[in-house]
C-alpha positions as CSV (number, residue, x, y, z in Angstrom):
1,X,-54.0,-87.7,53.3
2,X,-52.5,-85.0,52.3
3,X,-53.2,-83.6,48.8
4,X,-50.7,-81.9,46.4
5,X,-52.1,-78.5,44.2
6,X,-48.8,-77.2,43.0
7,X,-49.6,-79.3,39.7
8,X,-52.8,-77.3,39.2
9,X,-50.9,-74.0,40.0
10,X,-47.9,-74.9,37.9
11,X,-50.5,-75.4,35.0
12,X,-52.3,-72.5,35.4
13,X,-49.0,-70.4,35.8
14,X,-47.8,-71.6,32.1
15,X,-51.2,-71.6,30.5
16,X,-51.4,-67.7,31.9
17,X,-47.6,-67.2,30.6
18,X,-48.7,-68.7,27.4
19,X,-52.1,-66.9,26.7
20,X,-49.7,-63.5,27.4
21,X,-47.2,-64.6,24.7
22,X,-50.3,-65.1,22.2
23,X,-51.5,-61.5,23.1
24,X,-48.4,-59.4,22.6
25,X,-47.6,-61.3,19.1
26,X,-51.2,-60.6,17.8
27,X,-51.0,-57.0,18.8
28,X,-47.1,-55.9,18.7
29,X,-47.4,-55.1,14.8
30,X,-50.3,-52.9,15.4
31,X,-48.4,-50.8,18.3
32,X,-45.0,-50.8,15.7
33,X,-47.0,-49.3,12.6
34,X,-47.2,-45.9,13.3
35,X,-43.2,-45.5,13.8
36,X,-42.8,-47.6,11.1
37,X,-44.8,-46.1,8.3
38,X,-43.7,-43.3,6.5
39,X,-45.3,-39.7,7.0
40,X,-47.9,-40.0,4.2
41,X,-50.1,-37.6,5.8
42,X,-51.6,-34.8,2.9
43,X,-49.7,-32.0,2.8
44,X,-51.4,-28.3,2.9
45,X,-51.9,-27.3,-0.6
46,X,-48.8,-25.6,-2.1
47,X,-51.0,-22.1,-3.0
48,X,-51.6,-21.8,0.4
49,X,-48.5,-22.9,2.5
50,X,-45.3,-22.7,0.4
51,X,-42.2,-25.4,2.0
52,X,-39.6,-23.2,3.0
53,X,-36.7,-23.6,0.5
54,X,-33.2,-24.1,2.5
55,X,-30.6,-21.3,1.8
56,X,-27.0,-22.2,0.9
57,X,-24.1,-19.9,0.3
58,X,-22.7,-20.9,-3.2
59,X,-20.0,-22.8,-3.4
60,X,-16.5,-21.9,-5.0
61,X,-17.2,-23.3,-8.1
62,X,-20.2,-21.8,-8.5
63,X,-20.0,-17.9,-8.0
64,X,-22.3,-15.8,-7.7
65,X,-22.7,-13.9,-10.7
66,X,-21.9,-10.1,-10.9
67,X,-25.6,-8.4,-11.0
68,X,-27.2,-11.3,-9.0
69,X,-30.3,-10.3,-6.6
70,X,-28.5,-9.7,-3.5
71,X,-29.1,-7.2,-0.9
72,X,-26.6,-4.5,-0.4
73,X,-24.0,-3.5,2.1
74,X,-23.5,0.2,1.9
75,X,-21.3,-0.1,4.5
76,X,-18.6,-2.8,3.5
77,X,-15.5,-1.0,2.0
78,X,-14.9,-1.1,-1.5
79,X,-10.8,-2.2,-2.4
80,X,-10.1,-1.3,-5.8
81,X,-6.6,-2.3,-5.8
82,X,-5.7,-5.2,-4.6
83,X,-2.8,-5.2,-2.1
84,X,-0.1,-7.3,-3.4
85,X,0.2,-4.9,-6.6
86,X,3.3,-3.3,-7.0
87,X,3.2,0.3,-8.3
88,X,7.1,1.1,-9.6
89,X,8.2,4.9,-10.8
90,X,11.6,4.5,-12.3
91,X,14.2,6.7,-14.4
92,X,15.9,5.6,-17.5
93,X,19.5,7.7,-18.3
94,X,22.7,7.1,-20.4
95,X,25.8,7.4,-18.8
96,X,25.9,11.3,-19.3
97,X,22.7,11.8,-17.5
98,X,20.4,12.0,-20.5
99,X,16.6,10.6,-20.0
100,X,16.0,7.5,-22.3
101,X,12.8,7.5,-23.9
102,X,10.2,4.9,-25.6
103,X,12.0,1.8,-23.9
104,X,9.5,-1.1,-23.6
105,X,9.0,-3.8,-21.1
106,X,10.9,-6.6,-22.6
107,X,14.1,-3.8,-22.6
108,X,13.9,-4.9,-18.6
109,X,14.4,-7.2,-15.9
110,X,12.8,-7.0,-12.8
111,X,13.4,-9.4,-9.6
112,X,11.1,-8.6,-6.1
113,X,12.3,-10.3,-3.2
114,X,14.5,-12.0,-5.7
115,X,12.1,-13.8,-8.0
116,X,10.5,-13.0,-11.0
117,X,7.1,-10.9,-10.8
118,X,4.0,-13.2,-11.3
119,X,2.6,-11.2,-13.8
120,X,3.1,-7.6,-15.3
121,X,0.0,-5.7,-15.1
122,X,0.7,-2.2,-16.6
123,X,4.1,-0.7,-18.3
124,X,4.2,2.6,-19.5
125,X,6.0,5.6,-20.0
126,X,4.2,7.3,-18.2
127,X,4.4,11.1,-17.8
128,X,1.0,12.4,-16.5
129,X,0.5,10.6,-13.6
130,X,-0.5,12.8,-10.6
131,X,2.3,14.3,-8.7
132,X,2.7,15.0,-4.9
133,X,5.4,16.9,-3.9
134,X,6.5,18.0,-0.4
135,X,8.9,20.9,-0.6
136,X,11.2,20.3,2.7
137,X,13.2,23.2,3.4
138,X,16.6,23.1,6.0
139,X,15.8,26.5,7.8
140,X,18.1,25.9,10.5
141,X,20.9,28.9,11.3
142,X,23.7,27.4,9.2
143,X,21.5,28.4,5.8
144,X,20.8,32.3,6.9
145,X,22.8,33.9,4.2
146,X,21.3,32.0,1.3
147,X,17.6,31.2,2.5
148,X,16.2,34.3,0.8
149,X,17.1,32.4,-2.9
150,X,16.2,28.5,-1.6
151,X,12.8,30.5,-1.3
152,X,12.7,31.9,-5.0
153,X,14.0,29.0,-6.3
154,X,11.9,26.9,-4.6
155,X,8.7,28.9,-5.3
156,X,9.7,28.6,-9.0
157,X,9.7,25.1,-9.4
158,X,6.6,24.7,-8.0
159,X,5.5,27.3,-10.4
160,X,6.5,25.1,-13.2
161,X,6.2,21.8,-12.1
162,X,2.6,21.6,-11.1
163,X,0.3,21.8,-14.4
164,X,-1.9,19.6,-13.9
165,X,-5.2,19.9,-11.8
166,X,-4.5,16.2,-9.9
167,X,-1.5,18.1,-8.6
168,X,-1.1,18.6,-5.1
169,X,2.3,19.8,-3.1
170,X,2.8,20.6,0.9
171,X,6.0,22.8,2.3
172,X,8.0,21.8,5.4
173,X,10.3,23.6,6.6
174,X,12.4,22.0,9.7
175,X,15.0,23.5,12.2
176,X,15.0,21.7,15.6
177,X,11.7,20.5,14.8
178,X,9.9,20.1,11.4
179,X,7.0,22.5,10.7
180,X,3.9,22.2,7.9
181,X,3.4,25.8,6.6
182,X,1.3,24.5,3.9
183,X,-0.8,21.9,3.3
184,X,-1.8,19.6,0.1
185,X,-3.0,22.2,-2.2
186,X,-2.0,23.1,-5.6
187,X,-3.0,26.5,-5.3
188,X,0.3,28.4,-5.6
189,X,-0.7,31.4,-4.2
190,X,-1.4,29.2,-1.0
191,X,2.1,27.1,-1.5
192,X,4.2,30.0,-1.6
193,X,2.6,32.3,0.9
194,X,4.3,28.9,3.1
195,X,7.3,28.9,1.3
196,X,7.6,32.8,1.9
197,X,6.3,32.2,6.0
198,X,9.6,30.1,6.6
199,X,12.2,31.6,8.4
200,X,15.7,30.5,9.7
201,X,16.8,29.7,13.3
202,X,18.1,27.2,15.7
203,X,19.4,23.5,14.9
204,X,19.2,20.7,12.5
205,X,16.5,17.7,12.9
206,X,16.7,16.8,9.8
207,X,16.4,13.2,9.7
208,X,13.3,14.0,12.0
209,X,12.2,16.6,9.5
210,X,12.3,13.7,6.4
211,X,10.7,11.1,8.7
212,X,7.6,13.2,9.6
213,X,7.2,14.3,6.1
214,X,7.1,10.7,4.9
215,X,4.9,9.2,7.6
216,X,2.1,12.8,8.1
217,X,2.0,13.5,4.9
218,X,3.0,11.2,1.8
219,X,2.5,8.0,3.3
220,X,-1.3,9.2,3.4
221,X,-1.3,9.5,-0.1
222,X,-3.1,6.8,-1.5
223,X,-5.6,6.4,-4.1
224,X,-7.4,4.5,-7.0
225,X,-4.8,5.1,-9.3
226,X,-1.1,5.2,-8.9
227,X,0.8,8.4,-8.2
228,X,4.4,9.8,-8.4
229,X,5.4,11.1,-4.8
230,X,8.5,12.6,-4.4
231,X,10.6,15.0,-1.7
232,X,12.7,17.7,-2.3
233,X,14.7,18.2,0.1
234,X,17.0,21.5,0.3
235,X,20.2,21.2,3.2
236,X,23.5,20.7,3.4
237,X,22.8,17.7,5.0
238,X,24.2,18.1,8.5
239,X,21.7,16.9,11.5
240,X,22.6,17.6,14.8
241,X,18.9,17.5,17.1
242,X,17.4,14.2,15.0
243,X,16.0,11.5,17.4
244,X,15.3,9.4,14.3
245,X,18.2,7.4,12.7
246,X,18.9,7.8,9.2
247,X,18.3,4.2,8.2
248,X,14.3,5.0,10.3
249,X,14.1,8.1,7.9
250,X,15.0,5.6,4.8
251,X,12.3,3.2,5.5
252,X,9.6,5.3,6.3
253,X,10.7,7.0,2.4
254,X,10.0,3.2,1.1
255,X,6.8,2.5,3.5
256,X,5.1,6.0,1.9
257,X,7.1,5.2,-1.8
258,X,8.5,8.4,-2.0
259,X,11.4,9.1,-3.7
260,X,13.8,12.5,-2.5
261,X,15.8,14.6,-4.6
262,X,18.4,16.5,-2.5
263,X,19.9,19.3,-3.2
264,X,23.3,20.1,-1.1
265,X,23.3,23.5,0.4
266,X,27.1,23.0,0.5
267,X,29.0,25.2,-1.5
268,X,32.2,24.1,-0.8
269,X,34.7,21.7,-2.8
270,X,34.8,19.2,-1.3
271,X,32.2,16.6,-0.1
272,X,31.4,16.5,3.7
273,X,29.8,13.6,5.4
274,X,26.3,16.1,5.4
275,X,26.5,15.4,1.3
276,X,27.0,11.5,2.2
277,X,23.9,11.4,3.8
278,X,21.8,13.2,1.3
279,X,22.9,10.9,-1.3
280,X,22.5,7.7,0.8
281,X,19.0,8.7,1.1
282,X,18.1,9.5,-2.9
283,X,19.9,6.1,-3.7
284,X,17.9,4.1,-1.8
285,X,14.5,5.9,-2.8
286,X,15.4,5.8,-6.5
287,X,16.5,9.8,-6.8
288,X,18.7,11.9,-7.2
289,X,21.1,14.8,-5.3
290,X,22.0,17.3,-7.0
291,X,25.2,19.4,-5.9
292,X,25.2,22.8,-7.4
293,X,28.3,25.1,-7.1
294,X,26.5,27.8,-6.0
295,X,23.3,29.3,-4.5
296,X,22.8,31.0,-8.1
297,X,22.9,27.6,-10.0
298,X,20.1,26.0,-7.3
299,X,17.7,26.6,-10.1
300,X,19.5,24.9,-12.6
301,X,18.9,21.6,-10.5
302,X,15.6,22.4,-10.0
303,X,14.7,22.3,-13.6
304,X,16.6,18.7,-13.8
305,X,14.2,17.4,-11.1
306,X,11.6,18.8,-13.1
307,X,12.5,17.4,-16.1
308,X,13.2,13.9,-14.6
309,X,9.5,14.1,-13.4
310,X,8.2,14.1,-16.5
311,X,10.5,11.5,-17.9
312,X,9.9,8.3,-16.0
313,X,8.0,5.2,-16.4
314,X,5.3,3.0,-14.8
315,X,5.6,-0.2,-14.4
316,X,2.4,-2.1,-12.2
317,X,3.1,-5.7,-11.2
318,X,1.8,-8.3,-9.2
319,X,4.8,-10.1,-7.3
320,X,5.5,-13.7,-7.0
321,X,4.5,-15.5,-3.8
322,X,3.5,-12.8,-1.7
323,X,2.6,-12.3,1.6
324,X,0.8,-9.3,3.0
325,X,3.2,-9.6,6.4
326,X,5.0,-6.3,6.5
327,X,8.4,-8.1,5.3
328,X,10.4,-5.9,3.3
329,X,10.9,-7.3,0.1
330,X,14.3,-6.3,-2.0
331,X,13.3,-5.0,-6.2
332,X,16.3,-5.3,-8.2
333,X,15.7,-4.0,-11.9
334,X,17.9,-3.1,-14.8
335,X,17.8,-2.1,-18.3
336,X,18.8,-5.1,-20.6
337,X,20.9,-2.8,-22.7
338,X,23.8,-2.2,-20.1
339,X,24.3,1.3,-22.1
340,X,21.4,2.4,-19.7
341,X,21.3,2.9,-16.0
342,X,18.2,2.6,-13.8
343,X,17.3,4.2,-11.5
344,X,14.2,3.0,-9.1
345,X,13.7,2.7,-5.0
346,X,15.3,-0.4,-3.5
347,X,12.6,-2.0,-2.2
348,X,9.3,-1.6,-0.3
349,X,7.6,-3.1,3.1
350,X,4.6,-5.6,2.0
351,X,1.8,-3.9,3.5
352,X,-0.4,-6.1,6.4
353,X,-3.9,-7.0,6.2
């Protein structure tokens, strides 16, 4: 007879399964406790090993104070004035020409890109701030005759119109090409020694000549504190050698915020297209051209430039939504009291981060 052992095996396979089951439940908890139980461990004394201390930056709400223990950066640029402030020079006159004095901001209205400012920051009249001139001088043939008394006259002005030591001027003259004979300086030994170096010959650049001025020279010329930069510009007006268009020559004026005072070298009658252009460009820079009758009388209209100089106001703003984009933005502003004409540039290009 045959006997059957797979009972016996079949026991002894679940009483081995069984025994393995009792096992891993008495000794599971113990192989779970480390990962379970917190990190309790004695830390190293605090005198001994400090815990680093995580660093955040500070959040917007909560600034760092002026004067706080931070490390400096000797070589990160300091901006004093913020970019989207507005620095206007503008002329007050009656309708005979006569300077208005002693006006105050609420006498005005001012619209920049055709909204109201944000915010006025400064209004003054203001009659000290810094000037820099560039004398530009037409020395092409057409002014031979009469150059000799453009030089006196222009050598005069300079005389009387820079006092003070913040002061600075440049002379250009320009034929076919415009020419720096001297450099910001407001020594006027120096500025008329370049006056005096200028002499006539060949054609007329002089859109080119206004251009160069603006972007070399007075677009350069920017500080801390506001400044009144201005061109006078001494031709008849005529260009016949310019690669730059007269509209280019305009905006490069409102890109370096200079504003030209022209004064016709035409002594005739009547007004050629040469005078057209000359006023075009003080109209849209917030001067002035002057026409005198006759070379003798050019002084006369430099004293009037001189004396507008140091009758204008200041007005600092800080226009409404603004965008530092290059976009030119339009200013349109006028005295309430319609008795008075003003007299400022037409606009300006935002400038680009």
């Amino acid at each position: 007879m045959i006997r059957n052992t797979s009972f016996p095996a079949e026991v002894l396979r679940r009483w081995l399964c069984a025994l393995t089951c009792t096992l891993l439940v008495a000794f599971f908890p113990w192989m779970l406790l480390p990962a379970q139980q917190p990190a309790t461990a004695p830390a190293a004394p605090a005198q001994t090993q400090p815990a680093p201390q995580p660093t955040t930056a500070p959040t917007p709400a909560q600034p760092v104070a002026p004067g706080a223990d931070q490390p400096d950066d000797n070589s990160a640029p300091t901006i004093r004035l913020p970019v989207n402030e507005v620095n206007l020079i503008f002329t007050v006159t009656d309708r005979h020409g006569h300077y208005i004095p002693d006006l105050k901001q609420s006498d005005f209205a001012l619209l920049d890109d055709q909204k109201a400012p944000e915010r006025v920051n400064d209004f003054r009249q203001q009659i000290n701030l810094p000037l820099r001139v560039g004398i530009v001088i037409d020395a092409s043939t057409s002014i031979r005759t009469r150059f000799q008394f453009e030089q006196q006259s222009a050598t005069e002005f300079l005389t009387e119109t820079l006092k003070s030591r913040g002061d600075r001027a440049f002379v250009m003259g320009f034929d076919v090409t415009p020419t720096i004979t001297a450099d910001w300086s407001n020594n006027l030994d120096a500025l008329e020694t370049g006056i005096n170096r200028l002499r006539p010959g060949g054609g007329t650049a002089l859109f080119d000549a206004v251009y160069t001025a603006c972007r070399d020279k007075l677009l350069t010329e920017r500080g801390q504190e506001p400044v009144r930069k201005a061109m006078i510009l001494i031709s008849d007006g005529d260009d016949n050698q310019s690669r730059v268009r007269p509209d280019e020559a305009i905006k490069m004026c409102e890109r370096s915020e200079t504003i030209i005072y022209a004064i016709s070298t035409n002594w005739t009658p009547s007004r050629g297209k040469g005078d057209q252009v000359l006023q075009q460009m003080s109209d849209a820079t917030g001067g002035q051209t002057f026409f005198p009758p006759s070379v003798e009388e050019m002084t006369n209209s430099f004293h009037e430039i001189q004396a507008e100089l140091r009758s204008q106001y200041a007005l600092t703003y800080t226009p409404a939504d603004f965008k530092a984009n290059g976009a030119y933005r339009p200013i349109y502003l006028f005295c309430n009291d319609r008795r008075y004409q003003v007299r400022a540039r037409k606009g300006y290009f935002a400038p680009t981060q």
